[in-house]
N, C-alpha and C positions, 0 to 999 in steps of 0.2 A: 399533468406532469408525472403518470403515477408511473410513467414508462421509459427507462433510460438504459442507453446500452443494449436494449434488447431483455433487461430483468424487470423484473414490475413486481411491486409491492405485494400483488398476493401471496407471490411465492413461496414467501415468509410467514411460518407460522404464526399465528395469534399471540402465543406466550412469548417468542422473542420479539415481537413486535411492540408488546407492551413491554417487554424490560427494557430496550431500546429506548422507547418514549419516555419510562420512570426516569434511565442515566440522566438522556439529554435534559429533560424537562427540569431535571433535579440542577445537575450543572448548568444551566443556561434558560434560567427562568424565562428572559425574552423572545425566546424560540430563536434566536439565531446568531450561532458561535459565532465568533471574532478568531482571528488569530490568535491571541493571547491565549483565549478562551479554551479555543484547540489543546492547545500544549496544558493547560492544565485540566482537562478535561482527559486525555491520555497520559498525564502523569510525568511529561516531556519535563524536565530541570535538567540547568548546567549545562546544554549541550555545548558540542564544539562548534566551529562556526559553519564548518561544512555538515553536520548534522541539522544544525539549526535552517540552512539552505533548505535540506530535505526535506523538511516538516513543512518550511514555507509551500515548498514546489507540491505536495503532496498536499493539501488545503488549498491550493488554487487548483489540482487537476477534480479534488472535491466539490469545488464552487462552480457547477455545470452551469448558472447563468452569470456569473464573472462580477457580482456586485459586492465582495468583499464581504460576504457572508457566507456560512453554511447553515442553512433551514433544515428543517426536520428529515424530510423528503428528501435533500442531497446526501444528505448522514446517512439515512437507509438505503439509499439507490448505492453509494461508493461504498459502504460496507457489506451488501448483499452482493455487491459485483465482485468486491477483493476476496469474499466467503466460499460465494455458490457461482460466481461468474463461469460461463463454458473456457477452454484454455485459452482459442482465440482473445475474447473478449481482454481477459487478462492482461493477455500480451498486449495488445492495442495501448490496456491501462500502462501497464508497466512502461511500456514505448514512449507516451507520453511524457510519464514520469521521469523518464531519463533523460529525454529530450528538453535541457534546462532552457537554453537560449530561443528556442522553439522556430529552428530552423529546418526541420521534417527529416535531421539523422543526428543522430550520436555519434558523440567524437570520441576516442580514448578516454577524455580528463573527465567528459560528461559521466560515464562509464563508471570512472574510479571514484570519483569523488560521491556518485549516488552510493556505491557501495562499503565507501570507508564509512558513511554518513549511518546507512542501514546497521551495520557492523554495530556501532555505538548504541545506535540505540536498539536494537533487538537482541546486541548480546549473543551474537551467535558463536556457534563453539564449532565455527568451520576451518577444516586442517590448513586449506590453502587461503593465502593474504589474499588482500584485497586484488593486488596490484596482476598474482597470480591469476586469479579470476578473470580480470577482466584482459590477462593476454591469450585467455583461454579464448573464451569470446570472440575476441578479435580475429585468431586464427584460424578457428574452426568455421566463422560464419560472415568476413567479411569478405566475398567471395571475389571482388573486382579490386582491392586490393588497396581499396584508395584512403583508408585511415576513417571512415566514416560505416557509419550501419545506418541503411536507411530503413525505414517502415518494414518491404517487403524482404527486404535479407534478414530482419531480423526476429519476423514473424516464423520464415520458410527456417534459415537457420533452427532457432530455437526447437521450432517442431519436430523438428527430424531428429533433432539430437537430446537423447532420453538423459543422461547426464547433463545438460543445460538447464534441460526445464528443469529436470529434479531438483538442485540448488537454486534456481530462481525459484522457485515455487517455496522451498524453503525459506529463502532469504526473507521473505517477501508473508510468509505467515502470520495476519494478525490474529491468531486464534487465542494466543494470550490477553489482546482487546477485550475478545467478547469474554471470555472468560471474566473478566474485572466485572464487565456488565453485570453478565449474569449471578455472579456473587456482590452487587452491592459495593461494588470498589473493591472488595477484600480480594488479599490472594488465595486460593483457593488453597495453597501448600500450608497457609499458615492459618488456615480456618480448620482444617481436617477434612476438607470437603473434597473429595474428588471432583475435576473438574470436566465438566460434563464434553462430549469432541463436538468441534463442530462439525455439520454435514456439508 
């Protein structure tokens, strides 16, 4: 299993491999998160209900063998992919991710709603709304016009257009995650600790 998506386990250094294992091991004595577990394991409280959606839909694209768990192994393969993944792969991930109903395109609502959802919870301090966003998208890359972005429009789309990726790729940053790891759960702003980038 040490190979998903095309990333494998070595890739990953030794020392975050082991802070990895300390988190998880620490939060999730039984080797393998629950849902619940998820959310408190990234510090997920209150969300909204279309937020709380996102976290679900984002823990089953996690759960690469579909048994209502995430193992150690899915934890590092979906977080080495969302880190150090190639942009393709990403996008694949993100595609997924967007694609709630898991009918092989994205509609508008699917669109806005992963993005009001992200919004909440990563707190981004981006100038254009949600709603903004995703008419962006829409117009710039749904090329046959039909209200849906399938796989390859939205791969081809996004590639070509350098202001797409660059907000998705933002939106979409859990560098703040590993940072928690890697300081112990603390925030690294309220320890004094610079926090270390990831690569």
């Amino acid at each position: 299993m040490g190979n998903m998506d095309g990333k494998t386990v070595e890739e990953l250094s030794t020392t975050e491999c082991h802070q990895w294992y300390k988190k998880f091991m620490t939060e999730c004595p039984s080797g393998q998160l629950t849902l619940y577990e998820f959310k408190q394991f990234f510090g997920l409280k209150n969300l909204s209900p279309a937020a709380n959606k996102y976290v679900e839909q984002m823990f089953e694209t996690f759960d690469f063998n579909k048994d209502g768990y995430i193992d150690f192994m899915e934890y590092v393969a979906a977080l080495s992919l969302v880190l150090k993944g190639k942009v393709d792969q990403k996008l694949r991930w993100y595609f997924k991710l967007y694609d709630v109903d898991g009918n092989g395109c994205i509609d508008r609502g699917e669109l806005l709603n992963i993005f009001k959802a992200i919004r909440s919870i990563n707190r981004c301090n981006e100038t254009m709304t949600a709603e903004e966003f995703t008419d962006m998208v829409f117009d710039k890359i749904d090329i046959n016009g039909d209200g849906e972005l399938s796989l390859e429009e939205f791969m081809e789309g996004v590639q070509k257009d350098e202001m797409l990726l660059e907000i998705l790729t933002r939106s979409l940053d859990l560098t703040h995650i590993v940072r928690l790891i890697q300081n112990d759960g603390q925030n690294p702003h309220e320890s004094g600790q610079e926090p270390k980038a990831a690569q």
